[in-house]
C-alpha positions, 0 to 999 in steps of 0.5 A: 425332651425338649428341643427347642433351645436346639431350634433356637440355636440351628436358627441362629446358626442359619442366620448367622451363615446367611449373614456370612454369605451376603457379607461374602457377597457384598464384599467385592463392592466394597473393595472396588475402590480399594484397587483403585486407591491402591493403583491411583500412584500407578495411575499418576505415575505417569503423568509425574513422569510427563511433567519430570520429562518435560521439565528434564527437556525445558532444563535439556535445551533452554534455548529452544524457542517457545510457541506462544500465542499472544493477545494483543491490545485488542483482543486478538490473539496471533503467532507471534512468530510469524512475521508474514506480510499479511499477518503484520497487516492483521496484528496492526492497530487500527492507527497503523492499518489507517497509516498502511492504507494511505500509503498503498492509495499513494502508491498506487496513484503515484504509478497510475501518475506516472504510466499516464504521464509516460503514455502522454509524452510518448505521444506528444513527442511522436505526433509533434515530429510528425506535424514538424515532417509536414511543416517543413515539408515544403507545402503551404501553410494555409493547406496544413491549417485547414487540414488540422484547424478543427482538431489539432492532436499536439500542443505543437499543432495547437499553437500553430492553429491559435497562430493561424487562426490569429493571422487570418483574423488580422488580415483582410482589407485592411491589410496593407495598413502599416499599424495593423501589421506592425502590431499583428506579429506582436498579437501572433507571439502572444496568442502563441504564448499563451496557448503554450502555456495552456497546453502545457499546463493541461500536460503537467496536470497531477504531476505535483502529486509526485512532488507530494507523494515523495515529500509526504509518504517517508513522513506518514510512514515513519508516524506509523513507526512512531505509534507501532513502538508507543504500542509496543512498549504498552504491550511490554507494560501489560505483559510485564515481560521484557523478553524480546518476543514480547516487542518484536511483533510491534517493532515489526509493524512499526518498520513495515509501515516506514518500508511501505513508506519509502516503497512510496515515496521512492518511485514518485520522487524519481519519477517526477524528476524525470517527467518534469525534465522531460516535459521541460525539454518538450516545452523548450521544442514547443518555444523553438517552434513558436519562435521559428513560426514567429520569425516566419510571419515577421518575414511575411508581414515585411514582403507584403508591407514593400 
């Protein structure tokens, strides 16, 4: 009997059952994916329910305020919610920050101005009431002036030396000619005069820069308000938003630099009406005295002429 067709057909049998197996084995490779795309509604599932949960929020509270970051002209992004001193400082233009620095330089010399004059009254004032107890003191004049003359330490002093100086110069040998003193009490107000008005010159030295400060500083500051708003409404421009967050931060620089203007200007305008009045008061003492020392010498001049 020939059995080789039933070889052929066990042999075919067994490839068929081998190719059965390897598709059984392969077969969970290939499904992999399905379970995947099978689950992939799953797995969006929850990111669809993020999205729907915040829009259910968004639509729950409309008016609840957004954290933002915004980029300003140039370049730099900032919170646009904080409004701290420091950060107006840093969102500034340049323009502004320039405007910012000029007034605090203003500031700061206005108040170096004003302690420095404040100093220097409390001074002149306490040492010329000193000089004025030993001027009247009773003592002789010539003792006072040769203990002051090589370094007198108030205007008051320094127009008593200048006189002194002056009425030693004047007198001499030709003292008792009549010309000589009838001239010598007119070169002693004048010498005084001009004394005066150098001491007091040297005392009111830098407080015009007050007078400056306080008439400028608004002025600087409400220029650096000017350009804070014309950057604003550019920012307005390239956001395409007219939501106030969108200008607030620019109008907030703008009126820093009008405040830092005024925080300027305010202490040098009062402050120079005080020390100029103050001053003014000491120069009118410094007049008294002259006048009193002039009356002396005219007194003098007439006891030696008779």
């Amino acid at each position: 009997m020939d059995v080789s067709p039933l070889t052929d057909l066990t042999t075919l049998l067994d490839v068929l059952v081998a190719a059965d197996l390897q598709l059984a084995a392969d077969e969970p490779a290939r499904t992999d994916p399905a379970p995947t795309q099978t689950m992939s509604p799953d797995a969006r599932e929850p990111e669809t329910n993020g999205a729907e949960d915040t829009t259910d929020a968004g639509t729950a509270n409309p008016g609840a305020e957004r954290k933002v970051i915004e980029t300003d002209l140039s370049g730099n992004e900032s919170g646009a919610e904080d409004f701290s001193i420091p950060a107006l400082i840093a969102r500034a233009d340049w323009v502004v920050k320039g405007v910012l620095v000029i007034l605090v330089i203003a500031s700061v010399w206005s108040w170096a101005v004003i302690f420095e004059k404040l100093l220097l009254l409390r001074r002149i004032n306490s040492r010329a009431t000193r000089f004025e107890n030993r001027f009247w003191s009773g003592g002789s004049v010539e003792e006072l002036y040769a203990a002051i003359k090589q370094k007198p330490d108030n205007p008051m002093a320094s127009v008593f030396v200048a006189a002194m100086r002056e009425w030693q110069r004047s007198t001499g040998e030709d003292a008792g000619r009549r010309p000589l003193r009838a001239s010598l009490g007119d070169r002693i107000d004048r010498v005084m005069q001009v004394t005066l008005t150098r001491e007091m010159t040297r005392s009111e030295r830098f407080l015009g820069s007050l007078a400056t400060i306080g008439a400028t500083a608004p002025f600087v500051g409400l220029f650096g308000t000017v350009w804070g708003i014309m950057r604003a409404f550019q920012d307005i421009a390239i956001q395409k938003n007219t939501n106030l967050a969108t200008v607030a931060p620019g109008i907030a620089e703008a009126l820093f630099a009008t405040a830092l203007g005024l925080v300027a200007a305010i202490p040098a305008v009062v402050a120079y009406n005080k020390l100029s009045g103050d001053l003014d008061r000491y120069a009118h003492r410094l007049e008294g005295f002259s006048g009193e020392f002039s009356a002396i010498v005219s007194r003098e001049l007439d006891n030696s002429g008779d």
